[in-house]
Structures are given as structure tokens and as C-alpha cells.
ZALOTOR-504783 format. One line per 2 residues: their letters; for each residue x, y, z of N, C-alpha, C, CB. Coordinates in steps of 0.001 Angstrom, whole numbers, plus 500000, padded with zeros to 6 digits. Glycine has a CB too. Example, Ala and Ser with C-alpha at 12.3 -4.5 7.8 and 13.67 -1.06 7.14 Angstrom:
residues 2
as = 513190,494310,507800,512300,495500,507800,513200,496700,507800,511308,495527,509046 ~ 512850,497750,507080,513670,498940,507140,512900,500030,507870,514084,499402,505725 $
This chain:
residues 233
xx = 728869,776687,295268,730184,776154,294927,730189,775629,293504,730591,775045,295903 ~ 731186,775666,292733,731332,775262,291524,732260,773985,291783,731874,776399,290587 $
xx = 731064,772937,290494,731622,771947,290339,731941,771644,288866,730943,771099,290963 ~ 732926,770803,288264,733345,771026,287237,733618,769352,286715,734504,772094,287380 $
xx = 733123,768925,285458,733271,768041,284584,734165,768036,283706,732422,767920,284101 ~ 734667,766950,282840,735640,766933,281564,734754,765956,281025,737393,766487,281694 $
xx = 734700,766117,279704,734112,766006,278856,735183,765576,277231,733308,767262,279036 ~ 735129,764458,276560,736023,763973,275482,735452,763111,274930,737226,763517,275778 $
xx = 734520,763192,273380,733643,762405,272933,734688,761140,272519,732719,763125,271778 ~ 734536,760171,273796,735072,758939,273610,733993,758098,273349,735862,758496,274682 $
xx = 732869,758110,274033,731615,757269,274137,730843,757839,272994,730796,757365,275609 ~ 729419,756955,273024,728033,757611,272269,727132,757926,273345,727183,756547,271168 $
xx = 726301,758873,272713,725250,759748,273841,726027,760013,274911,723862,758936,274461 ~ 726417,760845,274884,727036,760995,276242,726306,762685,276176,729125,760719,276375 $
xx = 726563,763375,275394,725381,764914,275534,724237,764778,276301,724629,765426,274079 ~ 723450,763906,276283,722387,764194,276976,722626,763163,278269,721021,764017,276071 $
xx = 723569,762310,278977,724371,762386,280390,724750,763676,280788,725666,761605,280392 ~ 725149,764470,280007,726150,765442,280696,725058,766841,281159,727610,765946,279402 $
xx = 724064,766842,280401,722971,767891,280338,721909,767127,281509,722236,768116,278532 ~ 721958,765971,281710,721155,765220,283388,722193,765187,284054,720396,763485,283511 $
xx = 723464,765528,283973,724253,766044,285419,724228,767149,285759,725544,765919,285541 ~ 724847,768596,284811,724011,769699,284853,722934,769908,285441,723746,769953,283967 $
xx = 721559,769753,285022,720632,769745,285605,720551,769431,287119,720050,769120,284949 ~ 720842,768573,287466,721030,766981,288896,722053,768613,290102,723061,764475,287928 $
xx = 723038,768543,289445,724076,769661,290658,723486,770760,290404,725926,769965,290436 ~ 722801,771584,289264,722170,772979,289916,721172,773070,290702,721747,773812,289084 $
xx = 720443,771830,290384,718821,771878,291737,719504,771573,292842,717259,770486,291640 ~ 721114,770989,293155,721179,770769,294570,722015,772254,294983,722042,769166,294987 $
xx = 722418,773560,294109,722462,774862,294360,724332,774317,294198,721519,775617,296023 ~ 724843,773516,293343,725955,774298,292961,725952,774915,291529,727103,773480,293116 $
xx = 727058,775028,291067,727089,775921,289886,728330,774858,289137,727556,777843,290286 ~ 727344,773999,287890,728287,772894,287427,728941,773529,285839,727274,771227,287254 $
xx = 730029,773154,285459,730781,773644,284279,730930,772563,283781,732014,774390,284394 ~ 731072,772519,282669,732199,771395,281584,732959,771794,280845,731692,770537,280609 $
xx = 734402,771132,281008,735467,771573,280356,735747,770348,279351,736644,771969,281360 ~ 736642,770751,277977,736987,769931,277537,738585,769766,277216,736208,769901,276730 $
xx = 738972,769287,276234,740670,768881,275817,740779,770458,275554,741131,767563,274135 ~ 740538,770846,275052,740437,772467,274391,741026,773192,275982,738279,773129,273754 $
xx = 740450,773325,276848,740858,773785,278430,742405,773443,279022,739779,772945,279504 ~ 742561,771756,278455,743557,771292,278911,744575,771369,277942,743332,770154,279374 $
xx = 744886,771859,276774,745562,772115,275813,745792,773403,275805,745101,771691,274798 ~ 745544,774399,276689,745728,775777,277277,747621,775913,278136,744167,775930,278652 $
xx = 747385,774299,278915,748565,774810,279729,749869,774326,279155,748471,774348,281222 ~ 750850,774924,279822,752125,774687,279195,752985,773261,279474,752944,775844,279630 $
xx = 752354,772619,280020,752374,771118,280829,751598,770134,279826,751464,771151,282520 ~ 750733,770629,278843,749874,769226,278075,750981,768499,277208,748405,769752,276838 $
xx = 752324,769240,276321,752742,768635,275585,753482,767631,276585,753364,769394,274610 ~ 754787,767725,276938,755343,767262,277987,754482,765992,278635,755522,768421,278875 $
xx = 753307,766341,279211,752669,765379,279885,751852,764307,278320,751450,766314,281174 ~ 751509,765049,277613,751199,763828,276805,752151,762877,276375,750650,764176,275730 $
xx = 753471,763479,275590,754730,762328,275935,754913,761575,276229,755392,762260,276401 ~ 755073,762169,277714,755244,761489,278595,754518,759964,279612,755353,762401,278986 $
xx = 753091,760566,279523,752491,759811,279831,752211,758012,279128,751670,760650,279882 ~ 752259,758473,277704,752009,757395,276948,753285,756508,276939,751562,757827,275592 $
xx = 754417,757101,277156,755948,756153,277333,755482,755619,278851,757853,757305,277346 ~ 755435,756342,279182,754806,755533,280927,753867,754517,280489,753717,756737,282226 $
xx = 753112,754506,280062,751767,753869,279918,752106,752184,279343,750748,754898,278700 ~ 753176,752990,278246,754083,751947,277152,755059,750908,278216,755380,753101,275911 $
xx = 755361,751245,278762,756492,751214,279700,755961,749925,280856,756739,752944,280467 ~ 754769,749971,281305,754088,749685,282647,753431,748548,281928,753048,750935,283457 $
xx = 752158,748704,280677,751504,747752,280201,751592,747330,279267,750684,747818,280226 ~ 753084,747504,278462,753280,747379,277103,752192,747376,275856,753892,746306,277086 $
xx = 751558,748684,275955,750735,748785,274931,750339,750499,275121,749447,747589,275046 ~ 750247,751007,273965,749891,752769,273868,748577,753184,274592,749633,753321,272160 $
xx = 748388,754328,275359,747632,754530,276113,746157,754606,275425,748115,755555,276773 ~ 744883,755072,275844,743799,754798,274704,743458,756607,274878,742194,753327,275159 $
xx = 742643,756697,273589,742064,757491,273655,741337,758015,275083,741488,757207,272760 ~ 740454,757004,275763,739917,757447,277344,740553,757004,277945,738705,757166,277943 $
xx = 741660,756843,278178,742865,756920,279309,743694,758509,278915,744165,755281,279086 ~ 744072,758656,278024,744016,760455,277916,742966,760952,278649,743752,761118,276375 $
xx = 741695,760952,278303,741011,762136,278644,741264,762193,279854,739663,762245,278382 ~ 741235,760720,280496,741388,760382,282160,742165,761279,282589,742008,758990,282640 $
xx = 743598,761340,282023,744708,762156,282607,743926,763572,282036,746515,761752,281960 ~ 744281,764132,281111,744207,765291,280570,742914,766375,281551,743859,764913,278906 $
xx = 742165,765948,282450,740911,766119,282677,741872,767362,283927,739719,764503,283136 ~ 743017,766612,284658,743336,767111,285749,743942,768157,285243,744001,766349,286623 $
xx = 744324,767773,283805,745507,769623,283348,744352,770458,282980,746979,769662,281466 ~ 743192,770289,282986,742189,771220,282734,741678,771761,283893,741188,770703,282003 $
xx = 741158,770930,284899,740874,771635,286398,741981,772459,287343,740445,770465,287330 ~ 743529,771831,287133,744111,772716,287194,744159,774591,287098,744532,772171,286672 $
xx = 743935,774604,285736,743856,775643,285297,742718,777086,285345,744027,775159,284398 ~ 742052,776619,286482,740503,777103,286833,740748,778250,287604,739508,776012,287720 $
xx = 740950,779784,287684,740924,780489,288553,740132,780717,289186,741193,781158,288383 ~ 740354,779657,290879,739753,779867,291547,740730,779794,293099,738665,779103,291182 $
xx = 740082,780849,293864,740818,780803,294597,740214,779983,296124,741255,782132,294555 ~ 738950,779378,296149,738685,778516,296537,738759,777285,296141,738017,778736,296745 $
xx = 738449,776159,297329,738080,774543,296852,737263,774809,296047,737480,773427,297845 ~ 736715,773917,295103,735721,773506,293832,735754,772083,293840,736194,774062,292274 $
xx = 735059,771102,293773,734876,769933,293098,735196,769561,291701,733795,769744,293212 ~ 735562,768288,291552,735265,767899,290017,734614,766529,290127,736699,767816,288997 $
xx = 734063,766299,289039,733348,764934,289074,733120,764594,287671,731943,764931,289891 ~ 732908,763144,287919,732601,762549,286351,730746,762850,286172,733093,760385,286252 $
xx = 730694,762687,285051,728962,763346,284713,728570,762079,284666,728457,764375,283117 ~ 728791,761049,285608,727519,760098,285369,727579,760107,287197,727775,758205,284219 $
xx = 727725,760934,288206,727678,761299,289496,726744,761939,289440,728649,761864,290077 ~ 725742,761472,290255,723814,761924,290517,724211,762410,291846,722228,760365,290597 $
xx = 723932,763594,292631,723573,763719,294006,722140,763452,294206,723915,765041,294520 ~ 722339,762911,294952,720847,762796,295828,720430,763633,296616,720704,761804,296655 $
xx = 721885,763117,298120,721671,764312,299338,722915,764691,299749,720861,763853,300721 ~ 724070,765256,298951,725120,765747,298952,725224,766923,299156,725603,765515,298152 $
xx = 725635,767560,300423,726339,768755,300729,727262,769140,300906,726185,769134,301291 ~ 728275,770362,300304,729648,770354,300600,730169,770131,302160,730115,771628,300100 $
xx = 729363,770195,303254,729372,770404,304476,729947,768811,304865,727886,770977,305038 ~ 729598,767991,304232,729653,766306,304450,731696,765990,303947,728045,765245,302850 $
xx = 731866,767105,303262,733273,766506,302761,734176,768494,303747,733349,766163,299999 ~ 735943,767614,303484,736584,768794,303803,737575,769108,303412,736738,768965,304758 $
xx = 737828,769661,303375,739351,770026,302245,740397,770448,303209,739167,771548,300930 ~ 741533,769537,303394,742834,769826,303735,743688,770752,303217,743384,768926,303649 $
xx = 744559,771756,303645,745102,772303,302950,746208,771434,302112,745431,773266,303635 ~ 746505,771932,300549,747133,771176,300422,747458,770334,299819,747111,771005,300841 $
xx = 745979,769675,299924,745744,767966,299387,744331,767846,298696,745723,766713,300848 ~ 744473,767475,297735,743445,766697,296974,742407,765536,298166,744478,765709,295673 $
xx = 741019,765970,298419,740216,764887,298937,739793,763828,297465,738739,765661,299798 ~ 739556,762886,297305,739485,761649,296837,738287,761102,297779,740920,760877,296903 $
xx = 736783,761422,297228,735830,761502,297885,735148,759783,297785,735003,762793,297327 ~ 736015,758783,296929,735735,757881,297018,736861,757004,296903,734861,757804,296395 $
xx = 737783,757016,297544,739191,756461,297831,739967,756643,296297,739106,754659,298422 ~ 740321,755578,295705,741050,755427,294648,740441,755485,293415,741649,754412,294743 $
xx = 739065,755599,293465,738290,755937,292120,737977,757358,292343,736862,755014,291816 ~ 738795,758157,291107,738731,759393,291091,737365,760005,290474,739872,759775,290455 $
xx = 736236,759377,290976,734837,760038,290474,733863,761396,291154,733909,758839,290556 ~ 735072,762062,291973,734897,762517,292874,735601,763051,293716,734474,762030,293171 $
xx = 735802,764584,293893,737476,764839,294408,736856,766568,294783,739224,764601,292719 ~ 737306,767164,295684,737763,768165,296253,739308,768821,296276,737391,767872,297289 $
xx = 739447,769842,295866,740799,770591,295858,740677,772078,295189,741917,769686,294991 ~ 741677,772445,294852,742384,774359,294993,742939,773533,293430,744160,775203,296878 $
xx = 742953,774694,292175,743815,774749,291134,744930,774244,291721,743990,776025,290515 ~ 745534,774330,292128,747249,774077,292574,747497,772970,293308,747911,775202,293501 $
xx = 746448,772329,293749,746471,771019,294462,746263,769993,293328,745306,770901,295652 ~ 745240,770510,291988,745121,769589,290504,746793,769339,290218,744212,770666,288902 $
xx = 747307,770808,289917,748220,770868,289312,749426,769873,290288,748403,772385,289012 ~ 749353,769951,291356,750441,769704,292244,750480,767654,291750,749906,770339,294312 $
xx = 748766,767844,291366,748313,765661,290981,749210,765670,289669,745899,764964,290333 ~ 749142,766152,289073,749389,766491,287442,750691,766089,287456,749205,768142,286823 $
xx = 751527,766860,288184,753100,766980,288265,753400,765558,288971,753713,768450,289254 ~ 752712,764989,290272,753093,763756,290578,752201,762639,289642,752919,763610,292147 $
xx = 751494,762707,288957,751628,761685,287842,752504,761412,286927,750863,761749,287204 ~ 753217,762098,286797,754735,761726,285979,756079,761831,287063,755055,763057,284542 $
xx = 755974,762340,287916,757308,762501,288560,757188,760509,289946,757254,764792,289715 ~ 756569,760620,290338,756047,759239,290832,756593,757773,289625,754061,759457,290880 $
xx = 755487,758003,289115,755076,756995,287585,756969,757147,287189,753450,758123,285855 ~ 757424,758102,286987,758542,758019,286496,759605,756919,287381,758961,759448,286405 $
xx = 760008,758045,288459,760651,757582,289905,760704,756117,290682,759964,758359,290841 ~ 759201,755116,289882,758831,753929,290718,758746,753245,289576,757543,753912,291723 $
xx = 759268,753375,288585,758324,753032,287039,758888,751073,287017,759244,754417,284982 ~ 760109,750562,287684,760674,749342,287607,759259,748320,289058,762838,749616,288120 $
xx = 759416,749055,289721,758364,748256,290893,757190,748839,290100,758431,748774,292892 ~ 756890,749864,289891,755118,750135,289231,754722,748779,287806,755072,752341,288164 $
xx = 756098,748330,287553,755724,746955,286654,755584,745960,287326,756647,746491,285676 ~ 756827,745936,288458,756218,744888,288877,754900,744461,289737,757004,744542,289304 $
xx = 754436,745981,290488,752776,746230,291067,752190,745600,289933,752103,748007,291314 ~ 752207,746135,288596,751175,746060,288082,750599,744930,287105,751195,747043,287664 $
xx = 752016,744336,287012,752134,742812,286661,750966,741562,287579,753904,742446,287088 ~ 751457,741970,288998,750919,741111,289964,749153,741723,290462,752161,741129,291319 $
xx = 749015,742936,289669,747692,742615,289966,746623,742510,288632,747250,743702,290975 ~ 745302,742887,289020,744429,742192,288042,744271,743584,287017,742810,741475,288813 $
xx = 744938,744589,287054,744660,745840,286250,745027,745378,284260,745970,747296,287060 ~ 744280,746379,283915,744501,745914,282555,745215,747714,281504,742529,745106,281927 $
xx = 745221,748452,282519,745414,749968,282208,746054,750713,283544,743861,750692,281791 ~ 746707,751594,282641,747593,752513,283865,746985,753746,283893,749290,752816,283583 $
xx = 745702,754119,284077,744520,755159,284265,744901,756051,285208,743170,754578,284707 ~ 744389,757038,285825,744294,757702,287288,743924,756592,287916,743250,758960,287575 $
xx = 742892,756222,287709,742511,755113,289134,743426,754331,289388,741314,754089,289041 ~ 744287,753242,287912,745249,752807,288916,745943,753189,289397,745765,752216,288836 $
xx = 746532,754749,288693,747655,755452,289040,747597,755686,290863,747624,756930,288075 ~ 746377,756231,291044,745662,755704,292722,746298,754938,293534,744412,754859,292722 $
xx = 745771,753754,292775,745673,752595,293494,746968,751650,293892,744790,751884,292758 ~ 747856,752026,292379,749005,751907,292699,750257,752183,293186,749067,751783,292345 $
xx = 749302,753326,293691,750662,754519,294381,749994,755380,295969,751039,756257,292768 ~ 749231,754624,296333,748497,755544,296887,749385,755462,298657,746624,755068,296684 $
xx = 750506,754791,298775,751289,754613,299814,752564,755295,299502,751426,753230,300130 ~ 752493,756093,298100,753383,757157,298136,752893,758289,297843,754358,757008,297424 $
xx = 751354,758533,298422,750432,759854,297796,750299,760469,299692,748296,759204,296645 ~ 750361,761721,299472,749565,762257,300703,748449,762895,300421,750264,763148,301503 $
xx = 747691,761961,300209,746267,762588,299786,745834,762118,300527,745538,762478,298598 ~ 744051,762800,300596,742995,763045,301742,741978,761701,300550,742217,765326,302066 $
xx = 742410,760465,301304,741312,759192,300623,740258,759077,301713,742113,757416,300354 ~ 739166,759079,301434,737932,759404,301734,737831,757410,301606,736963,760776,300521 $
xx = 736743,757129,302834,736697,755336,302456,735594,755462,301210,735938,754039,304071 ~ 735583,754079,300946,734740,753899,299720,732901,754019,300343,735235,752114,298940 $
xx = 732232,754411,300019,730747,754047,300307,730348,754995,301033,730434,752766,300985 ~ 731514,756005,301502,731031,756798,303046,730390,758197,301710,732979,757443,304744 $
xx = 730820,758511,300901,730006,759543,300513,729131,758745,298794,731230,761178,300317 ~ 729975,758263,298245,729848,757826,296934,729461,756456,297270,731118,757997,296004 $
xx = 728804,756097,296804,728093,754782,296343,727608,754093,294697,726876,754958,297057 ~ 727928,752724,294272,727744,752845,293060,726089,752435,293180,728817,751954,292146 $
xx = 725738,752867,292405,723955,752440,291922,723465,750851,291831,723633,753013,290167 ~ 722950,750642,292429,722126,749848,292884,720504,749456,292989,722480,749987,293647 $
xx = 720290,748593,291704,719034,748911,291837,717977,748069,292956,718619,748810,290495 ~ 718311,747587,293583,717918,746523,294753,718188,747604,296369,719287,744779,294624 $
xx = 719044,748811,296647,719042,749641,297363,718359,750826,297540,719818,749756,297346 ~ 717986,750988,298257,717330,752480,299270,717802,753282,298821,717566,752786,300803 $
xx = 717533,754455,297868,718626,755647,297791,718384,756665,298395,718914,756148,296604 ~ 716969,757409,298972,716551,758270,299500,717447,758871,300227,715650,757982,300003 $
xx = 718067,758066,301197,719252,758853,302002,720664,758446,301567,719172,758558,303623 ~ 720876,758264,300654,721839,758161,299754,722684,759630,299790,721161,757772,298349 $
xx = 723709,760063,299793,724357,761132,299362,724830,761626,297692,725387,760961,300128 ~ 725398,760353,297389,726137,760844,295928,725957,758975,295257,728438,761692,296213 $
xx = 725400,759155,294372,725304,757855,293354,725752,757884,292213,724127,757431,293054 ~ 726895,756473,291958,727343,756536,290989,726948,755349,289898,728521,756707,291324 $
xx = 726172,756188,288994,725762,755347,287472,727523,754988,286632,724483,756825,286114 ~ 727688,754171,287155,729310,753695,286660,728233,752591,285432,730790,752551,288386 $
xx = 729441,751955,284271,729194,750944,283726,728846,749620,284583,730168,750850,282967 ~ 729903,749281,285654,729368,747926,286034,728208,747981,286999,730464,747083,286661 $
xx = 727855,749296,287015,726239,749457,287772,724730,749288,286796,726155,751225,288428 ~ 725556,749663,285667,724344,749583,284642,724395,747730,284324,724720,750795,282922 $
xx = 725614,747227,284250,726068,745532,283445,725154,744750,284629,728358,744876,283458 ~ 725346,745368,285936,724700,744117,286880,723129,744213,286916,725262,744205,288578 $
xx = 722691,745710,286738,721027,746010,286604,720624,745230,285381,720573,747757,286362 ~ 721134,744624,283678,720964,744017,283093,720918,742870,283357,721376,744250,282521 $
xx = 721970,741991,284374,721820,741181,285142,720920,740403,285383,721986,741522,285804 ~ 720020,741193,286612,719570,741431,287431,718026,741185,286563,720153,742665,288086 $
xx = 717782,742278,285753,716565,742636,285128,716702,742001,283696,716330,744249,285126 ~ 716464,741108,283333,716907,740244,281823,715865,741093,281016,716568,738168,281707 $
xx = 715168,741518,281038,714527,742211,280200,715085,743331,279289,713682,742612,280860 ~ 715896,743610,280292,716363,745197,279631,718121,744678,279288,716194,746963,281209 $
xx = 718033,743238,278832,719729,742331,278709,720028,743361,277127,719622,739716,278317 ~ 719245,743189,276439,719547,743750,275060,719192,745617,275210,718359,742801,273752 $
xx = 718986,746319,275588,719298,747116,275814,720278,748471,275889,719090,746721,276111 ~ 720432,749185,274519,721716,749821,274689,722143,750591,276227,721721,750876,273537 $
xx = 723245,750852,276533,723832,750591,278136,723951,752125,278346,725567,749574,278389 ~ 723833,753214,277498,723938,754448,277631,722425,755003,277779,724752,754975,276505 $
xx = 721794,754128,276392,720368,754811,276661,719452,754590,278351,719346,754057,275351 ~ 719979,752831,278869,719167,752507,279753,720168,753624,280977,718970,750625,279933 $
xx = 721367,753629,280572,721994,754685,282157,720922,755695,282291,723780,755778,281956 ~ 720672,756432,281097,719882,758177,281004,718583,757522,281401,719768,759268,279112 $
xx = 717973,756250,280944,716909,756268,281600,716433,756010,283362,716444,755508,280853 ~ 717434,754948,283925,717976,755084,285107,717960,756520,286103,719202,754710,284785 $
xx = 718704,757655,285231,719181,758488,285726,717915,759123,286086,720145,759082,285023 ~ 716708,759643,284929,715817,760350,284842,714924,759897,285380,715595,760672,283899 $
xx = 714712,758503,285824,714043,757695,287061,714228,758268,288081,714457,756396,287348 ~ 715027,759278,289102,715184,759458,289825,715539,761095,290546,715696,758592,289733 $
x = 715999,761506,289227,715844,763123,289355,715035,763660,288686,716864,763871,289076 $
């Protein structure tokens, strides 16, 4: 099965993350890609949705969207566009499998799985189920945009991302939300991973291992992720 990344030099080092995810999903026998803005600047939906999105963005948190809140969005007009006429995965490249098999997740017709509820680090779907997210990120966001201020006022968010877009809408989504922990887990260095399925090297997994381990407090947070990572695959 092919699984597929987006990729948008927002960060540093991030090349050699993306070449230990690569690596990480072909020994577990899928077949991983990376796409970039270049993919998602293909369809006839990027102008429109870039627009658009950032007046939304403007609109909700009174302030212009960021550079990685684009890629965030832009990632889905790229998987969209994938001829395939099966499910495929997408995932963010700091997602390690451990003991992940497609057999463990399932795809509704239809619907986007959301393999870790409202954090989109992890998702199952058909081109046309991306595209179908794509189209309700602006038609939603648009439609709710007076209560989506006031959601978003009253909670602790600081960005109108996919994830919150999720989180804040996810009682007007018919999507397939997967609970949190049942496949994806964030990294933990005090946990068992052996029978772990899917681990996620997120930032606040690396902030609490600094924590945790004062030694490694000064530590750049990309280099210690890759070293983390290569600890284990």
C-alpha cells in the first residue's frame, strides 16, 4: 500500500526526518512518497482555496495564516490529486511504525478515517474523499464562520489549522474518528513500545523527553527527534 507525506521547508533538518520515515514504512512493506506545494499547486482548487482560506483564518483569529498552517491545508489539495483508485494513507514524516498493519485500520466508503481522532497525523481515504475534506474546509469554515469565532474564542486554540479545523467542527464532519491512543500514540520515553503500533515523535514528545532528561535540556529539538528516531529503527 502506498503511503504518502507533504513536505514544505518550514522547519530546519527536516531532510534527514523525512529520509528516517521513508526508510521506517518501506521495511514495514509499504511503498512511501513525498509530495510537495509543487503537487498541490497542480489543482484547479489551490488558488481559490488559498484566498480563501487565509480570509477564514483572518476572520476566526484575527491574524494572517502562517506559512505552516498553509502547508497544513495545502497537503490535502495534494493527496487529493493522487491517481489512485484505492485507499492509500497519508501521514506526517515524524510517524514511526513500529507494529502497524493496514489490517488494524478500515476504510469506510466515503469517509476519510482520522486514525488518531482530531490530530490529522494519520488518515486513511480514496483521492475523492481528500478532495471531498478540501471542499468542506471552506464550505463548513465558511457556513459556521460567526459560531466558529465564537468556538474558537472560548477555547484554548491559538490557530485555525486542520487540527482545529477537526476539532472544531468535528460534530458537523461525518468522518470515520478513530479514538486517540487506539492506533497512534505520542512517544514516550518512560513507555514500552515493542507492541506499540504507530509512534508519534510530535514536538511536545520531544519538549517533555528534555524535561524529563535535563541533560539533553540544551539540545537542538530536531537533531535530538532524528536521534530518538534512529534509537529505535
Amino acid at each position: 500500500m502506498k503511503i504518502y507525506t507533504f513536505y514544505e521547508k518550514v522547519f530546519d533538518k527536516q531532510e534527514e526526518l523525512i529520509d528516517l520515515w521513508k526508510i521506517n514504512w518501506s521495511k514495514k512493506g509499504f511503498d512511501p512518497i513525498v509530495l510537495s506545494i509543487k503537487d498541490s499547486e497542480k489543482s484547479s482548487l489551490f488558488e481559490e482555496f488559498s484566498k480563501k482560506i487565509n480570509l477564514i483564518h483572518r476572520d476566526i483569529v484575527g491574524k494572517n495564516i502562517s506559512r505552516y498552517g498553509l502547508a497544513c491545508y495545502y497537503r490535502w489539495i495534494a493527496y487529493s490529486l493522487q491517481d489512485n483508485e484505492e485507499a492509500f494513507l497519508v501521514s506526517d514524516y515524524d510517524i514511526i511504525n513500529i507494529n502497524f498493519k493496514i489490517e488494524d485500520c478500515e476504510y469506510k466508503y466515503g469517509k476519510i478515517s482520522f486514525l488518531n481522532r482530531f490530530c490529522p497525523c494519520l488518515a486513511l481515504g480514496k483521492s475523492n474523499d481528500y478532495k471531498s475534506f478540501v471542499e468542506d474546509i471552506l464550505y463548513i469554515s465558511e457556513k459556521y464562520l460567526l459560531e466558529l469565532k465564537k468556538e474558537f474564542n472560548s477555547s484554548k486554540f491559538i490557530q485555525y489549522h486542520d487540527q482545529e479545523f477537526l476539532s472544531l467542527n468535528s460534530h458537523r464532519l461525518n468522518y470515520n474518528f478513530y479514538d486517540p491512543q487506539k492506533i497512534v500514540r505520542l512517544y514516550r520515553c518512560n513507555e514500552e513500545i515493542k507492541n506499540q503500533k504507530v509512534l508519534h515523535f510530535s514536538h511536545t514528545s520531544i519538549y517533555e523527553f528534555k524535561k524529563i532528561f535535563q541533560k539533553y535540556a540544551q539540545d537542538d529539538e530536531e537533531e535530538l527527534r532524528i536521534k530518538l528516531i534512529k534509537s529505535i529503527i
